[in-house]
Backbone bond lengths (Angstrom), bond angles and torsions (degrees), N, CA, C in turn:
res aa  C-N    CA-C-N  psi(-1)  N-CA   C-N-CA  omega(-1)  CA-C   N-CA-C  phi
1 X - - - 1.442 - - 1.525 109.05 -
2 X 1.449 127.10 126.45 1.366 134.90 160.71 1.666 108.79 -75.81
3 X 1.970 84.45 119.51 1.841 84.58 154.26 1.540 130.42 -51.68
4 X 1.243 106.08 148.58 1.590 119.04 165.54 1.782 110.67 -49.22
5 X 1.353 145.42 115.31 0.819 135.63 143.81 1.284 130.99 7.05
6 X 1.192 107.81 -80.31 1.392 125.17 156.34 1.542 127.26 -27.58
7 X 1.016 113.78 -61.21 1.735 129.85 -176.31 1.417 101.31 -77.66
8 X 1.376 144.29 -29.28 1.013 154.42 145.09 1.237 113.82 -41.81
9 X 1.030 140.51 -62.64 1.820 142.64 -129.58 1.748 85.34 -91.47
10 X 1.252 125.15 -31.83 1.612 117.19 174.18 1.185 127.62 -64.39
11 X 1.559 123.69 -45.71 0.990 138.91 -176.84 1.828 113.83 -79.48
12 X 1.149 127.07 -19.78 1.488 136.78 -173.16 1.712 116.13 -30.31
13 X 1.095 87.78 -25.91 1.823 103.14 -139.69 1.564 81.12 -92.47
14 X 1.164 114.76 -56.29 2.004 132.53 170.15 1.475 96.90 -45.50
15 X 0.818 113.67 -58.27 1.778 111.60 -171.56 1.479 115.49 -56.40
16 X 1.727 95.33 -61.15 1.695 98.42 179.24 2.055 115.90 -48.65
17 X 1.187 77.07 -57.38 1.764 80.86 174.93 1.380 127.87 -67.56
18 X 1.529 125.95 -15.92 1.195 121.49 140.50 1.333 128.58 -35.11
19 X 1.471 102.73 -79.69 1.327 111.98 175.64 1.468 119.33 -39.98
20 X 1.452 121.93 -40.22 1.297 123.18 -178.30 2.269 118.34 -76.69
21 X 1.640 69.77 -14.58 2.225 78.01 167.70 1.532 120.04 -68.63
22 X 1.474 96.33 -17.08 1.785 100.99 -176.51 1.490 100.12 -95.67
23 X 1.427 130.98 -1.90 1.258 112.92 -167.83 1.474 118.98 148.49
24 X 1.258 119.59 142.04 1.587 129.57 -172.25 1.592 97.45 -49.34
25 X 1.164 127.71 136.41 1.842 130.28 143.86 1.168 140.85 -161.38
26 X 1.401 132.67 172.72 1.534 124.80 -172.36 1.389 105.18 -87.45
27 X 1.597 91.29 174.82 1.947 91.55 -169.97 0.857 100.47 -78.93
28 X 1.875 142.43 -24.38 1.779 107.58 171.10 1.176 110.06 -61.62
29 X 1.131 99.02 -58.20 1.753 104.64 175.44 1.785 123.37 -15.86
30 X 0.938 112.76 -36.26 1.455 131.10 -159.91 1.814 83.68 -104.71
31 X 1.102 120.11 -62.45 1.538 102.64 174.14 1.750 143.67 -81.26
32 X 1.073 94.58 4.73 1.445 115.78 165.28 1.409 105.67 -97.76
33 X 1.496 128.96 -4.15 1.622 127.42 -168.80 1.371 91.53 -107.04
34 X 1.135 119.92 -33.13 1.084 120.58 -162.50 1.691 135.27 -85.01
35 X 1.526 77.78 -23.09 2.020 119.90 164.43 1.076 101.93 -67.19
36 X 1.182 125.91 -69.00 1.062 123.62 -146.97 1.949 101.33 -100.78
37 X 1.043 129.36 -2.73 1.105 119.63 157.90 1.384 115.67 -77.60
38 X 1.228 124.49 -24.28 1.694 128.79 -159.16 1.638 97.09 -106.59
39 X 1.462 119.24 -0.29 1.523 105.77 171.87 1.489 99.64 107.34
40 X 1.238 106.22 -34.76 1.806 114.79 -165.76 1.124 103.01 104.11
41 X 1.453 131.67 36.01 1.794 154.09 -176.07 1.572 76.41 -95.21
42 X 1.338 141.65 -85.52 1.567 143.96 -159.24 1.392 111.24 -99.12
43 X 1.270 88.31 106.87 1.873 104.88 172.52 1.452 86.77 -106.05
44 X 1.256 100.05 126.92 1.868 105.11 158.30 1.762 100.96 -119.94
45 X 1.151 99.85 154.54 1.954 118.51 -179.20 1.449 97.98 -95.97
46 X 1.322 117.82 155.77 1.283 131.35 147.28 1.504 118.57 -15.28
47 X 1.689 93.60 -73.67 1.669 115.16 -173.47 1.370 91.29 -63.93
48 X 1.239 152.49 4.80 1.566 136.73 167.65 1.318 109.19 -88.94
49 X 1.760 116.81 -73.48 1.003 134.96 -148.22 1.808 98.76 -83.87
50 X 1.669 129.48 -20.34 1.589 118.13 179.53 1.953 99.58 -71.04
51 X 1.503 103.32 -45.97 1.690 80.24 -170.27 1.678 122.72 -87.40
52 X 1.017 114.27 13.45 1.402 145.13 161.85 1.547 101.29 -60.77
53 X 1.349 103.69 -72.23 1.926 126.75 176.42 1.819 96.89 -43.97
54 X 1.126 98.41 -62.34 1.764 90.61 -157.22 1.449 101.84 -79.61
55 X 1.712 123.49 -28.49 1.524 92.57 169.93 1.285 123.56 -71.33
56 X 1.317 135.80 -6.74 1.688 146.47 -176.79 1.787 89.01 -87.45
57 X 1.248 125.82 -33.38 1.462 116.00 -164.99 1.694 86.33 -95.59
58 X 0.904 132.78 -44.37 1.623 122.42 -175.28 1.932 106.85 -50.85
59 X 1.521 103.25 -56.62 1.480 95.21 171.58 1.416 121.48 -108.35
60 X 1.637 113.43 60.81 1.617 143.72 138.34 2.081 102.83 67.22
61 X 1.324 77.32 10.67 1.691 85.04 162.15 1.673 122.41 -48.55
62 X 1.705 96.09 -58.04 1.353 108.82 163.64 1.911 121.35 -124.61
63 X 0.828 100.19 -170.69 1.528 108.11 -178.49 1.303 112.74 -142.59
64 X 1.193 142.98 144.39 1.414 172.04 -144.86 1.814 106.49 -131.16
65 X 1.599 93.83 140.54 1.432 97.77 -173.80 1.760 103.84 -164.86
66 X 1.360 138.66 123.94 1.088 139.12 161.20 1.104 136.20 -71.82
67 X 1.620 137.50 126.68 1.385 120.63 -153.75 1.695 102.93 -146.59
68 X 1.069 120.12 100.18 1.446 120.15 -173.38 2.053 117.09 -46.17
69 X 1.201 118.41 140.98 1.277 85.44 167.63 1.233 119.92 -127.79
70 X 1.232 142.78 -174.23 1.313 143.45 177.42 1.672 119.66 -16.71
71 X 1.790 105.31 -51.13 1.049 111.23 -172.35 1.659 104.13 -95.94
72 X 1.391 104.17 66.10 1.497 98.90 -174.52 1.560 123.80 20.08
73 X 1.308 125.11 47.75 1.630 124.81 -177.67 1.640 86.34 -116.21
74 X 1.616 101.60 151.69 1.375 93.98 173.64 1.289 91.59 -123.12
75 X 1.927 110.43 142.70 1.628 120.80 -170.89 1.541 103.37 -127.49
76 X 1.065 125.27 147.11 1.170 142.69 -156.14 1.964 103.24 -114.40
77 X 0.918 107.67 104.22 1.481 123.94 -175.75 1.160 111.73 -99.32
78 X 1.698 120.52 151.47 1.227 114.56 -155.52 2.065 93.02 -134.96
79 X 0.829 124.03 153.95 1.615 120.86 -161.35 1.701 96.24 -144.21
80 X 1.592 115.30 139.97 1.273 114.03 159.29 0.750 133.80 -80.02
81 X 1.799 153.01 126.07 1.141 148.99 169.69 1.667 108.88 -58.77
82 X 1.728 96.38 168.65 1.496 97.09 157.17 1.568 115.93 -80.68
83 X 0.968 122.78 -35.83 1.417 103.05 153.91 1.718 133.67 -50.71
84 X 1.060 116.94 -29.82 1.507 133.52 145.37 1.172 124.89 -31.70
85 X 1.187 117.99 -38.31 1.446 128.22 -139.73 2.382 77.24 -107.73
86 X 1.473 89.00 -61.77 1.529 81.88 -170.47 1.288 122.41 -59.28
87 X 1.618 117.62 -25.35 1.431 124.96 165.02 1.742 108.78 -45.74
88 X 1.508 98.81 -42.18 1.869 97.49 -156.04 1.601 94.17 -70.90
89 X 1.289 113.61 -49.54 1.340 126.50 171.03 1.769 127.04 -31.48
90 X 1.247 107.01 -53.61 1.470 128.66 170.87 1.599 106.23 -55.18
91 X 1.569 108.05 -62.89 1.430 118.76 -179.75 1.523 115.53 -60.26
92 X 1.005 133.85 -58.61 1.462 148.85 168.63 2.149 97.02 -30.50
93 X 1.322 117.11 -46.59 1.101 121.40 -157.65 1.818 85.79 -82.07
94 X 1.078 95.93 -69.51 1.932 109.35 -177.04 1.673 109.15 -32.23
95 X 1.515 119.61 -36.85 1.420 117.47 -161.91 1.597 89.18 -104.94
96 X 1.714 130.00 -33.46 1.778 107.36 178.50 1.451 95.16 -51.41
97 X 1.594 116.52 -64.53 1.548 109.87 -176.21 1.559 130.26 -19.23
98 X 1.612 96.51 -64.35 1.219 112.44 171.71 1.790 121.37 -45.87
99 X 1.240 108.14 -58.75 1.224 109.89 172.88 1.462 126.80 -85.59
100 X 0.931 117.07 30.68 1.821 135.49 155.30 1.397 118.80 -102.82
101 X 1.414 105.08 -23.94 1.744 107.03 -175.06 1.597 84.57 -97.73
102 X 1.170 152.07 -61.40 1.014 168.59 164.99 2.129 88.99 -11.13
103 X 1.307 97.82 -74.14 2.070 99.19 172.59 1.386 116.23 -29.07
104 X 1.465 86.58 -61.59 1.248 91.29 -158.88 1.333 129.66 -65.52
105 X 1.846 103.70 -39.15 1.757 93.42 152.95 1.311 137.65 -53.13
106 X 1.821 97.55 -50.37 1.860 94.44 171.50 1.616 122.61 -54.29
107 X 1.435 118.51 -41.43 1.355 110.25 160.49 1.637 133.21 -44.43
108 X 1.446 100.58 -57.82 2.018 110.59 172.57 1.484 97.77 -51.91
109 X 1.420 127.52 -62.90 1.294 109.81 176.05 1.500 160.81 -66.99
110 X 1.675 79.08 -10.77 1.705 93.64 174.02 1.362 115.39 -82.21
111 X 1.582 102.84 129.41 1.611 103.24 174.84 1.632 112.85 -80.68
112 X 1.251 105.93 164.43 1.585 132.06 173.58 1.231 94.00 -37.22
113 X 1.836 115.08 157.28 1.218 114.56 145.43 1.163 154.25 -37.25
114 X 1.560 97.56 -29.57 1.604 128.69 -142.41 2.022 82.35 -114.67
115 X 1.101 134.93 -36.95 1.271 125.45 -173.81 1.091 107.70 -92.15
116 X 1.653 137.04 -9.41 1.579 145.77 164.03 1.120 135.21 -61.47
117 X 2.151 90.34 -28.83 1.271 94.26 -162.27 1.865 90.64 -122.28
118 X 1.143 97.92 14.02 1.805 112.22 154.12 1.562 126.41 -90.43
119 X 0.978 94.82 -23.13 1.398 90.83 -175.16 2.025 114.66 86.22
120 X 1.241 84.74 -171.67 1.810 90.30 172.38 1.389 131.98 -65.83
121 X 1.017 115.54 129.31 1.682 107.30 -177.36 1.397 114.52 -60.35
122 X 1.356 102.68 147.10 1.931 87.04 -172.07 1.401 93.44 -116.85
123 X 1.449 121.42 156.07 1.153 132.41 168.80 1.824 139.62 -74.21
């Protein structure tokens, strides 16, 4: 199942820097990890996940580094700072929050099986 756009576009920033808490990597790298960790729930594009990268690298969240590889290609790796680290930290706390109040309404409001699949009460 693909996330909603929407429900996605908040969380991005949490994701990217997750992924980057386990370890230096390139942006496919980071989006093929990210596929395939989430089920294929989070597809991120290029055009998502590069200006994502450089605004976290503009304010020293992360850092940037070039690294030749085997096949003479040179790839551009992206590293978390300790400031990184407290951003992911902060966010991680802000979105459990978020998504507990978020339960708890959809729970109080969701009806029974049995009244869903009744329909409206009639008078």
């Amino acid at each position: 199942m693909k996330a909603d756009k929407n429900l996605l576009s908040g969380s991005t920033t949490l994701l990217v820097l997750s992924l980057l808490a386990s370890g230096d990597k390139y942006g496919y790298e980071m989006i093929a990890e990210l596929d395939a960790r989430s089920d294929h729930t989070f597809t991120l594009k290029e055009g998502t996940l590069y200006p994502i990268l450089h605004g976290l690298e503009k304010d020293g969240a992360v850092k940037s580094y070039t690294r030749e590889t085997d096949s003479n290609r040179t790839r551009k790796y992206y590293h978390i700072t300790r400031k990184g680290l407290r951003l992911l930290e902060e966010q991680k706390r802000e979105w459990t929050e978020f998504s507990e109040k978020v339960n708890a309404i959809l729970s109080a409001l969701a009806p029974t099986e049995g009244e869903a699949l009744a329909g409206p009460a009639s008078s």
